[in-house]
N, C-alpha and C positions, 0 to 999 in steps of 0.2 A: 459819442454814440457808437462808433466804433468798437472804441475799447469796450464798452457793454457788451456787442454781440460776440464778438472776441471771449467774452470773460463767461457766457452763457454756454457758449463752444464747447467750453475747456470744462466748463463743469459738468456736462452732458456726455462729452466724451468719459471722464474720467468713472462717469455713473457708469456707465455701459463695461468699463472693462470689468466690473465687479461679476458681470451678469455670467451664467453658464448657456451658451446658445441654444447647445442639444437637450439640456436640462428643463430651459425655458418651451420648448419644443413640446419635450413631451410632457408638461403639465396643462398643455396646453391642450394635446389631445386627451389626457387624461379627463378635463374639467370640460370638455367637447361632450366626450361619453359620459358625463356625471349629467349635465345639464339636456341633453338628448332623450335620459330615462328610457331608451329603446334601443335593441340593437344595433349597429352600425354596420356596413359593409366597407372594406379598404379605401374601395374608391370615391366613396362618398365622404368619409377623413378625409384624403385627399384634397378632393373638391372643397370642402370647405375650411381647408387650413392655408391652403396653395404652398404647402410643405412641398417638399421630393418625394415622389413614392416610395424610393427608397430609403428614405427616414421614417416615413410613417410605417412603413413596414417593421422596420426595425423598432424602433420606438413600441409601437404594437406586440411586435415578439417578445420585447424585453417587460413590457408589461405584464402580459399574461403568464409569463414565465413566472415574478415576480409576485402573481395572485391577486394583483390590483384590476386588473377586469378580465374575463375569462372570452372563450371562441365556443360561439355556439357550433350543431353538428354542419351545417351548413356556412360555416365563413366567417361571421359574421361574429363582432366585436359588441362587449356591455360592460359598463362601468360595475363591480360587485365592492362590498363591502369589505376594507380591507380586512383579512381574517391577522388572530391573532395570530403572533411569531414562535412558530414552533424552536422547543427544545432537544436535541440530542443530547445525551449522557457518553460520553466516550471512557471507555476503560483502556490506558493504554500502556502498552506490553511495560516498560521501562524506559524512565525516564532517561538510565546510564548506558541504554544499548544504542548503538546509531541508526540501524533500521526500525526500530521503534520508534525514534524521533522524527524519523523524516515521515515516518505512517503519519505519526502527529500532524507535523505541520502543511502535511499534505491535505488533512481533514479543515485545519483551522482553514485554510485558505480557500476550499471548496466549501465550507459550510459557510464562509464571510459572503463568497459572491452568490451563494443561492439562498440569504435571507433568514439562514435558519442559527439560532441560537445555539453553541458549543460548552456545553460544562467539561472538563477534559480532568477525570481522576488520576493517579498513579499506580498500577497495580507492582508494581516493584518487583517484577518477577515471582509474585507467592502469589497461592492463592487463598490465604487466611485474608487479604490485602483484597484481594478483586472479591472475594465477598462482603466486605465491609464498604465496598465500591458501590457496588451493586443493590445493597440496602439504602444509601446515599442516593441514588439514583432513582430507586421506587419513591422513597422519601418526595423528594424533591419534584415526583407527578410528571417525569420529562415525559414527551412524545414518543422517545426511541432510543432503546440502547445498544449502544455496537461496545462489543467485548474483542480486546484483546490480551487475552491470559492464555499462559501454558497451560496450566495445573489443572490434569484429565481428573481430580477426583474432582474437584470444585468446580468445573464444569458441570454437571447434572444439577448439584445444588443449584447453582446461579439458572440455569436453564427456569427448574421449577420454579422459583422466587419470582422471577420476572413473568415467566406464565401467569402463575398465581396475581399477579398484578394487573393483568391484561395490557400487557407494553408490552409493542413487539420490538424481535431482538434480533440483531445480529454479529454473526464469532467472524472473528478474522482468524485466517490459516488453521485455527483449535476448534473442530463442531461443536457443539454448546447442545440438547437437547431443546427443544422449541424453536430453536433461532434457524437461520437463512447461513447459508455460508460465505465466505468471499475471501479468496485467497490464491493460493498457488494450488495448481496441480499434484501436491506432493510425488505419488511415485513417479511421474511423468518428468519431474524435473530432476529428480533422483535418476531416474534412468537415463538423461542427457549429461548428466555427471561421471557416471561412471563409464559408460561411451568417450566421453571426453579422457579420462583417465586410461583405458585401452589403448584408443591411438594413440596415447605417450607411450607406452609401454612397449606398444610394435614399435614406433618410431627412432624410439631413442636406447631401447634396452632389447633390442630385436624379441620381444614376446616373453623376456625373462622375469618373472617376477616372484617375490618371496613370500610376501603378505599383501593383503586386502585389508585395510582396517577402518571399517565404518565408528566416524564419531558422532556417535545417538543423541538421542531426546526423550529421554523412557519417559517422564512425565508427562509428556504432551499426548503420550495416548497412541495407539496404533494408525493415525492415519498422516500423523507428523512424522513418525516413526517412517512409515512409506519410502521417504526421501532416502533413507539409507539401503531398506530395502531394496527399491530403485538402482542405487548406485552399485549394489552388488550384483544382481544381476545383468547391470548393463556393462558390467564386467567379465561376469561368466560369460554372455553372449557373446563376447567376442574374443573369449581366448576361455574357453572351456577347459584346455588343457592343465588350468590350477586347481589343483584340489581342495575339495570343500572344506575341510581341515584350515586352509590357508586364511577362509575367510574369517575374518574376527569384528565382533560386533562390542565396543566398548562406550559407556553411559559418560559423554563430557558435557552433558547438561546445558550445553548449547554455548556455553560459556567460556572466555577466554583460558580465567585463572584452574579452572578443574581439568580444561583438555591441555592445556599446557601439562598438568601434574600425569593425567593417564599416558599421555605421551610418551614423553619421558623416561617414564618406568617402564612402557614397551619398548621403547628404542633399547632400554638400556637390557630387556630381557634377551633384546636379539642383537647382541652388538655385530655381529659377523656376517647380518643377511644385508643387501646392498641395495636391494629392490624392492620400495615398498610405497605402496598405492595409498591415500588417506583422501576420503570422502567426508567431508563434516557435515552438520547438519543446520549451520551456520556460518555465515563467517568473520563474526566473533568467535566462534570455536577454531576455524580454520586460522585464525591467527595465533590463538595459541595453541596448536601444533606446528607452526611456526617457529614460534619461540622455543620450544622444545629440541626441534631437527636444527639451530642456530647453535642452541647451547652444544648439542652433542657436533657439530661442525659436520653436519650428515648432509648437506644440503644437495649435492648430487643424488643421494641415495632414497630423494623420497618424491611426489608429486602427491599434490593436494588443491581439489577442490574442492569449494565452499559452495554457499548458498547465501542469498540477497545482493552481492555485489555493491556493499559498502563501500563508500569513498575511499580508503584505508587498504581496502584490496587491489582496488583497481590502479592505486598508487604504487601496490607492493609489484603489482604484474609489470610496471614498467620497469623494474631494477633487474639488470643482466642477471642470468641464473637463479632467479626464483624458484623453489620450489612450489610457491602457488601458479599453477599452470592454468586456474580460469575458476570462474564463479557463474553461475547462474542467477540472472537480473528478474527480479519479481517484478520491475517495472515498478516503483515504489509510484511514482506518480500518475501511476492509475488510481491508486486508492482511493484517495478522498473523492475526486469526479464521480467514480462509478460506487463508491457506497453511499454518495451522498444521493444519487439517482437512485439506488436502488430502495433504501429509506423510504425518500418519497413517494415512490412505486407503489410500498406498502402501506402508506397511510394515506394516499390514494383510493386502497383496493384493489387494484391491479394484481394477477393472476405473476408471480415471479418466480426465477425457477429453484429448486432449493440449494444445488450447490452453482455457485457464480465462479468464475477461476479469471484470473488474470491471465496473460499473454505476455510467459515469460519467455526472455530466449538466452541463450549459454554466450557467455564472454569470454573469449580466451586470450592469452598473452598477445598471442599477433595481432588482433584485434586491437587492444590496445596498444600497443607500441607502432602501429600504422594509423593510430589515431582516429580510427574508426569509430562513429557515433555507437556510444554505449549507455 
């Protein structure tokens, strides 16, 4: 007899650890508010589950967040039918760049915990590529597409396509005609770059400097473009005494292997000048002007900062005498959070504002090398 209730023990117990407590909880409140058919107020869940109020709360929040029952104006909790699972279309920048993947997996993972379904295209840096995206996308009936492409012609196309659709859209860092924006500040963060490039210049070349040489984004359109804009004159503001002549604006397309090559061919046009500033407009690009000022063994002779503050940079800022002297962090992992909020906002209804900007802020070598949260 014993060993029976012994043996009932053991199998009762071993049921239960299969169970999810918090799980079982809230299906619990869940099937409360189904069988209720009326509103509910907190304390009345409460009262009749003899939960924690602070689970039922939560359990609640995560509910209605989730769309399985909704909060009336006044407080109060109702079981609603679950709606169906919304789809996003994501267009995104390249698959071979690294701040386009972390944008990536910054979306997978905020789209996973807020319920909504993720189709994620390649636009491969072209934009023959993110219209063909973009048709895929209309095709396919999603709820919302967020574009991430450079290519300022194919922008307006895609804009109207998706209009014409009635899906609403929104551009990361590239404005898109119809769409919502969400990105960086361009000139603002341009203009903390080449700020940052001045104080090297007083600092370490007492004010001396030979050239300015902005590496561009001509595709992306005038307001990607900004960031270099930006870094020129947040150069001239603080040492006006270089002549405008000095400053030089050259197209490395954002990209490692093309600013590596324009580099290069400037360095090598000026072999004899000792001081010289380089703002990218990436930093994939800022790496190859790297490789450029390495080949030519210039490395005292140049300072350069980037933009996104890839893993790869902030590695390179730790090695004694860089010439990469800081990069500006777009905060890659605001993305997916706040454009996946912002989406919903809009298929909501909600009143959103048209440009959204991240809350970037400038990394510099000391910063990292004292290990500073970056």
């Amino acid at each position: 007899m014993h060993a029976s209730k012994k043996a009932d023990s053991s199998r009762k117990t071993t049921k239960r650890l299969y169970l999810i407590p918090i799980l079982s909880k809230a299906l619990d409140i869940m099937e409360l508010l189904q069988a209720e058919k009326a509103p509910m107020a907190l304390e009345a869940v409460y009262q009749r589950t003899k939960f924690s109020k602070t689970t039922v709360y939560r359990v609640l929040q995560t509910l209605a967040h989730r769309g399985y029952i909704s909060r009336t104006s006044d407080g109060l909790y109702r079981h609603v039918n679950a709606p169906a699972k919304l789809r996003f279309g994501f267009g995104s920048q390249s698959s071979d760049m690294p701040f386009s993947e972390a944008v990536t997996e910054s979306m997978r993972v905020s789209t996973a915990a807020s319920g909504v379904d993720l189709i994620v295209l390649d636009n491969r840096y072209d934009g023959a590529t993110a219209l063909k995206n973009a048709d895929e996308f209309i095709k396919a009936k999603v709820d919302l597409i967020i574009e991430f492409q450079i290519d300022r012609r194919a922008a307006p196309v895609i804009g109207d396509k998706v209009a014409a659709a009635g899906i609403p859209l929104i551009a990361i860092d590239n404005p898109h005609p119809h769409a919502t924006y969400f990105g960086v500040d361009n000139y603002r963060a341009g203009l903390e770059a080449g700020e940052l490039l001045a104080t090297y210049a007083t600092e370490q070349w007492g004010e001396k400097v030979d050239w300015v040489l902005g590496l561009d984004l001509e595709e992306a359109g005038t307001l990607v473009q900004s960031r270099i804009t930006g870094s020129l004159d947040g150069v001239h503001s603080m040492l006006p005494q270089i002549q405008p002549d000095r400053f030089v604006r050259i197209d490395g397309r954002g990209m490692r292997e093309k600013s590596q090559r324009v580099v290069a061919e400037f360095l090598a046009r000026h072999a004899k000048d000792k001081h010289i500033l380089i703002a990218a407009a990436t930093d994939t690009s800022a790496l190859g002007a790297l490789e450029a000022v390495r080949e030519a063994k210039r490395e005292r002779q140049v300072a350069i900062v980037g933009q996104d503050c890839i893993p790869e940079v902030v590695e390179e800022m730790r090695r004694t005498g860089s010439p990469i002297i800081g990069s500006v962090s777009h905060e890659v992992h605001e993305y997916g959070p706040r454009i996946i909020e912002l989406g919903l906002s809009i298929l909501q209804g909600r009143s959103v504002p048209p440009y959204n900007y991240v809350n970037h802020k400038t990394i510099t070598q000391k910063m990292v090398r004292q290990r500073i949260k970056v």
